[in-house]
C-alpha positions as CSV (number, residue, x, y, z in Angstrom):
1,X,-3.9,-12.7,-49.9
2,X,-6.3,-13.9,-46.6
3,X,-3.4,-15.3,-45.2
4,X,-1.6,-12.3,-45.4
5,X,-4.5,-10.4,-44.0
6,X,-5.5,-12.5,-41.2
7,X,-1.7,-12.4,-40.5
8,X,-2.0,-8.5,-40.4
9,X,-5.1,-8.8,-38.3
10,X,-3.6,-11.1,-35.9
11,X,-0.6,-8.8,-35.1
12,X,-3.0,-5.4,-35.1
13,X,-5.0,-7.4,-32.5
14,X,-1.9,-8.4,-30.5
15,X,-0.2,-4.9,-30.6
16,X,-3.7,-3.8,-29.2
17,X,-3.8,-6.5,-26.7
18,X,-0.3,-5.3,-25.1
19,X,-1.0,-1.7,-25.7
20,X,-4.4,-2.4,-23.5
21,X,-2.7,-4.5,-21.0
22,X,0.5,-2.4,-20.4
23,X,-1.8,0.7,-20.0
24,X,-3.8,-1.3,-17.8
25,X,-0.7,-1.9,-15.5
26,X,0.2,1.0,-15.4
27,X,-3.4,2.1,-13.9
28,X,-3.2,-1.1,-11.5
29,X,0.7,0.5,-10.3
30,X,-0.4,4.0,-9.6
31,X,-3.9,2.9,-7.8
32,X,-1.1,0.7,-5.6
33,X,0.9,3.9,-4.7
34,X,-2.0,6.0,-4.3
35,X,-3.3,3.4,-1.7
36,X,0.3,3.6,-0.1
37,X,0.4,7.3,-0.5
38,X,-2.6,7.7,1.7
39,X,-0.8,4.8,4.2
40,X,2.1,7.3,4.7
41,X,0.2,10.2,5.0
42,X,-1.4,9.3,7.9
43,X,1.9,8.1,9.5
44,X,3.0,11.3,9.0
45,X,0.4,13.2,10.7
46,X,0.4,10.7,12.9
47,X,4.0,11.0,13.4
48,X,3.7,15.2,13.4
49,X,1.4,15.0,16.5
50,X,2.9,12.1,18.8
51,X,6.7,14.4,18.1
52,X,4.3,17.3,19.3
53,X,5.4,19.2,15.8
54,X,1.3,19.9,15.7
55,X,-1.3,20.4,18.2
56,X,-3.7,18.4,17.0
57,X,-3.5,15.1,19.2
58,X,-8.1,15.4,18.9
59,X,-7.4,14.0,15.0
60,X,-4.6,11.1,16.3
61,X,-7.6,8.3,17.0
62,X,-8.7,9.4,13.7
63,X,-5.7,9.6,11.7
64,X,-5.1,5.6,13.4
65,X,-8.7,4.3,12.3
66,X,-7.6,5.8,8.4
67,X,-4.8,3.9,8.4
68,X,-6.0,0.6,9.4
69,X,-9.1,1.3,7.0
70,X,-6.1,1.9,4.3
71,X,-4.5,-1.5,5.3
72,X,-7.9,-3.0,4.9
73,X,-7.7,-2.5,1.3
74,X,-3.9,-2.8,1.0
75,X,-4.2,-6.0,-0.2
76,X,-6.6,-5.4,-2.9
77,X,-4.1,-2.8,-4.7
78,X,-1.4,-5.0,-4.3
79,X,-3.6,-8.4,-5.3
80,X,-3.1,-7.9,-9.0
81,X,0.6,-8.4,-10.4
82,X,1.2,-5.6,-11.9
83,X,5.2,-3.9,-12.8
84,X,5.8,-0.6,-14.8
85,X,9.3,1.4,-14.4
86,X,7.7,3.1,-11.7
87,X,6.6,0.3,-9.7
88,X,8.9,0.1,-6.3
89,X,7.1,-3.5,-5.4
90,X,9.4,-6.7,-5.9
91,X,8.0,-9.5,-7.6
92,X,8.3,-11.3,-4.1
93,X,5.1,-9.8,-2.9
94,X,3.3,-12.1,-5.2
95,X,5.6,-15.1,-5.1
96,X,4.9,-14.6,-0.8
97,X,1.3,-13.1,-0.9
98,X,0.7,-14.9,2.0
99,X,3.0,-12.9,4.0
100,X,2.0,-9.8,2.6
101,X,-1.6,-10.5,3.6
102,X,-0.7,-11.2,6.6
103,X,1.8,-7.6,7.0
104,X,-1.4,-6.0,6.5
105,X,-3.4,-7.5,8.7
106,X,-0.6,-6.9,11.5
107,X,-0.4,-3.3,10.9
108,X,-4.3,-2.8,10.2
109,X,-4.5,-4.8,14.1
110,X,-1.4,-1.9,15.4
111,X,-3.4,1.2,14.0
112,X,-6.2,-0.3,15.5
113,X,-4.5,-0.9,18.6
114,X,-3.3,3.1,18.4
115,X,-7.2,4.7,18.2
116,X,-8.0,2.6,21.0
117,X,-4.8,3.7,23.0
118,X,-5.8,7.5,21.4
119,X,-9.0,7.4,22.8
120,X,-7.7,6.5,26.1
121,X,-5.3,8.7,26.1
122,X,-2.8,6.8,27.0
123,X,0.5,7.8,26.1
124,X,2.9,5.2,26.8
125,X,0.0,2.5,25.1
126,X,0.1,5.4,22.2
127,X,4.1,5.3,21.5
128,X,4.3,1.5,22.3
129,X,1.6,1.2,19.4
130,X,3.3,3.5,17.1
131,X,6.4,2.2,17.3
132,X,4.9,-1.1,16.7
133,X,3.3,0.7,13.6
134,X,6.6,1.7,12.6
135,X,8.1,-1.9,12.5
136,X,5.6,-3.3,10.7
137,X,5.8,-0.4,7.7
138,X,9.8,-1.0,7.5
139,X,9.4,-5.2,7.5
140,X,7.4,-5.3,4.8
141,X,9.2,-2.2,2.6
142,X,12.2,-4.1,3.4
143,X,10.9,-7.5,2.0
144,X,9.0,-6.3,-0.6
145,X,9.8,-2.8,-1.9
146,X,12.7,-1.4,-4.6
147,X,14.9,1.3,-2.8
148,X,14.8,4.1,-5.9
């Protein structure tokens, strides 16, 4: 009868354990895409005003130091292998961390080169930088992200 208990016990403990860890993915996926989220949201607005779409080229330095604070901690949603069915990252971004550490350094050193050029003003130095920005999103997405 103990046998059969502790047996019992055992499984009740491991259906817990995978319950607990799959929820706990899924928490570790969706703080991942929020963190992205906020990444391409500031593209976007930073896009909308260097098209001229918006008038508001006062918030573009601003919008530039977000997203190199975002790609600051990047890494740090993406340090934890995690995959749910909604998870667009391919298991190479933890079999070639190194390179994704070092995407997001690249693009947290473009958006920092863009609030400097915003700053300035300076409008060729601004679309050289976003362009720049640009590439460094599509590398990595095209390394290390799931087209849904």
């Amino acid at each position: 009868m103990r046998v059969i208990q502790a047996l019992t016990l055992g499984a009740a403990l491991l259906a817990t354990t995978a319950a607990a860890s799959f929820a706990g993915d899924a928490d570790v996926v969706k703080y991942r895409q929020k963190n992205m989220e906020i990444m391409g949201a500031h593209m976007n607005s930073i896009a909308a005003i260097v098209k001229g779409d918006v008038t508001n080229k006062d918030q573009l330095e601003a919008h530039a130091k977000g997203l190199s604070a975002a790609a600051v901690m990047a890494p740090g949603a993406f340090k934890t292998q995690a995959q749910t069915s909604e998870s667009t990252a391919k298991p190479d971004v933890w079999a070639d961390w190194a390179k994704v550490e070092a995407g997001f350094e690249s693009l947290r050193t473009k958006a920092d080169a863009l609030a400097v050029a915003a700053a300035a003003g300076d409008q060729a130095a601004i679309g050289a930088a976003v362009g720049d920005i640009g590439k460094s999103c599509k590398s990595c997405h095209d390394n290390f992200r799931v087209k849904k």
